[in-house]
N, C-alpha and C positions, 0 to 999 in steps of 0.2 A: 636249509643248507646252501651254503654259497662257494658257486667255484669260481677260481681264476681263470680268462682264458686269456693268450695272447692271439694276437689279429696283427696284417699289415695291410696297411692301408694300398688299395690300388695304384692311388691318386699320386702320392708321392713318396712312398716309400716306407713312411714313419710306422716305426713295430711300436705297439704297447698293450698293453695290459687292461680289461675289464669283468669286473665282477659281473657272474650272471646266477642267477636262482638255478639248483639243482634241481629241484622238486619243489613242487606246490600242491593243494591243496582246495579245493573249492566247493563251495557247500552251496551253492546255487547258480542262478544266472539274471540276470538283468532283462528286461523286454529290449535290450538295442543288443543283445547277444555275448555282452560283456560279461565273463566271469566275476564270479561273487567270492570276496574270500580270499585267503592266503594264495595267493596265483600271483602269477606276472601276468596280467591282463591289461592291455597287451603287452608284448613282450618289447625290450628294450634292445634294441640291436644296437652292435660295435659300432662306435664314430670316433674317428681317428680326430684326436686332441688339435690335431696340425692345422686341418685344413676343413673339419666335418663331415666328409665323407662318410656318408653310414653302409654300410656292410649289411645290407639288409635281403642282399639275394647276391651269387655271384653274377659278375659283370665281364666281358667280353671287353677284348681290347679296343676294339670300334666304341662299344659304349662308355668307357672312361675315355675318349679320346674326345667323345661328344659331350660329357660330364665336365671337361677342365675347365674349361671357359668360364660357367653357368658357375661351379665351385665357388671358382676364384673372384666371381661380381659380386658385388656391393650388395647388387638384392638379395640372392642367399647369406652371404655373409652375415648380413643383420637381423635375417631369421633364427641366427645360430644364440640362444637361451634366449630367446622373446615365442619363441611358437613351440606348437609342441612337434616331436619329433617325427611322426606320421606325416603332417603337413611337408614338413621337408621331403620324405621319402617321395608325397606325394607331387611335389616340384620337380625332382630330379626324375619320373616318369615321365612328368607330361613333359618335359627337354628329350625324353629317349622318344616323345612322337607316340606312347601309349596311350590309345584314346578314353576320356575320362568312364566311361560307362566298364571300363577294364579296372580303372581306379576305386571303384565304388568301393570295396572293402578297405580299403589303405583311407579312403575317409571318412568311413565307417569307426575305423579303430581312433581317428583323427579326434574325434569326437568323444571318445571317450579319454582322450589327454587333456583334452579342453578344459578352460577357466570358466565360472560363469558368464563372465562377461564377455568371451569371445564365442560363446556358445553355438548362439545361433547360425553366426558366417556360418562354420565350419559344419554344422550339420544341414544349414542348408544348399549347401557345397554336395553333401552326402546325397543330401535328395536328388537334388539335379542328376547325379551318378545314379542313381537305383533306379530311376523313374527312366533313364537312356537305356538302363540295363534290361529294367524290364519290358519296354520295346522293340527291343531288338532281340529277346527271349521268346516273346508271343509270335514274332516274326518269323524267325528261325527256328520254331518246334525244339526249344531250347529243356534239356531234363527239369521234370514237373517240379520236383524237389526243389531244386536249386529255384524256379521260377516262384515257387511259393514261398521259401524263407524270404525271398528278394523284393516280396509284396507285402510279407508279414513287414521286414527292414523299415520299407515305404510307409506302410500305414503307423507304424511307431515312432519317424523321425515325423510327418503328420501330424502326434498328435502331441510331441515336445514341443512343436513350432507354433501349437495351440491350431491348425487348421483342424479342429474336431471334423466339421462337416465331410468333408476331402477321406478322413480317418474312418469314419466309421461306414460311406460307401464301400471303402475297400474292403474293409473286414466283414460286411455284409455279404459281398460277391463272395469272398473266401469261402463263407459258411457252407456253402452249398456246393462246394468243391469235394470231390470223390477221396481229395488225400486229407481233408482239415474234417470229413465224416468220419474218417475210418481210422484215423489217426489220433490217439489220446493225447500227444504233447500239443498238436496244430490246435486240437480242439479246445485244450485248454489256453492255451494261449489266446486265441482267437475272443474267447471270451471275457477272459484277466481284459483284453484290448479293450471290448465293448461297454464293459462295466465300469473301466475309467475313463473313457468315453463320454457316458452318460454321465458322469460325476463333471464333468470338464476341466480332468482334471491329466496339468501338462508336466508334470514332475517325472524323476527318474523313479522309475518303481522295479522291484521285483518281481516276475514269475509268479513265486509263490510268494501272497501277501502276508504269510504267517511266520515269514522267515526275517531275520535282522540282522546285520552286516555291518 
């Protein structure tokens, strides 16, 4: 089901109109966290026709005021239907001074808009972010949870990038971690990891191998 909404852009005014998914549907997950299935995975935020502007979190007037400039250049502009749309969002952050290891899910999801061919940059874009994130996680006694999907993230963009070796360290340390023991999806997952791992094998795969999308 599909709704109308209208949106006005910060930037410059312009009101219009965009179709977004009412409800979705998904029958699995991807090892990069991406949903499987009738989903908006990820989800497509409002970008004002006028100028690009995406509407992807509210904005403060300081931060459109810091955003106009950036808009209006050449280099965003030529981003606008050549990249996918997370990358942009992921642009207009780091101009607001968000530091990338803050960014790691925004190109996270980046990656999952991604062409084959631009694949790599952008997921190894992703890594660089996971790998500052998870540094600064072990640093600061940062929640276990969030520090292990952010390790599980790591060892899967790893082992897309083909660094097996790298990939199956990490997933090695995991095993033996209190929440990937005690935990049935960490465990399975961990394993789904290692198993393609050993196969050296760098494809996007699903969770569960017995599922088809």
């Amino acid at each position: 089901m599909i709704r109308r909404e209208e949106h006005e852009c910060p930037l410059c005014g312009e009101r219009f109109f965009q179709e977004a998914p009412a409800s979705g549907s998904s029958c699995g997950m991807w090892l990069d966290f991406q949903l499987a299935g009738a989903v908006a995975s990820p989800r497509d935020w409002p970008e004002c026709p006028k100028d690009g502007f995406i509407l992807h979190r509210e904005f403060s007037w300081e931060e459109v005021e810091t955003l106009r400039p950036f808009i209006a250049s050449w280099q965003y502009q030529t981003l606008r239907g050549s990249s996918p749309q997370y990358w942009r969002i992921d642009r207009m952050e780091k101009e607001l001074g968000v530091p990338l290891r803050e960014r790691a899910d925004i190109l996270l999801q980046t990656t999952w808009q991604a062409s084959q061919h631009n694949y790599t940059f952008f997921a190894g874009m992703a890594l660089k972010a996971f790998r500052e994130r998870m540094a600064s996680s072990a640093a600061g006694g940062e929640r276990r949870d969030r520090f292990v999907r952010d390790c599980m993230v790591t060892g899967e963009l790893y082992r897309r990038l083909g660094f097996f070796d790298k990939a199956e360290a990490l997933f090695a340390r995991l095993v033996s971690t209190p929440q990937v023991a005690t935990d049935a999806f960490c465990r399975k997952y961990v394993e789904r990891q290692l198993h393609l791992i050993g196969e050296q094998d760098d494809g996007s795969r699903l969770l569960d191998d017995a599922l088809t999308v």
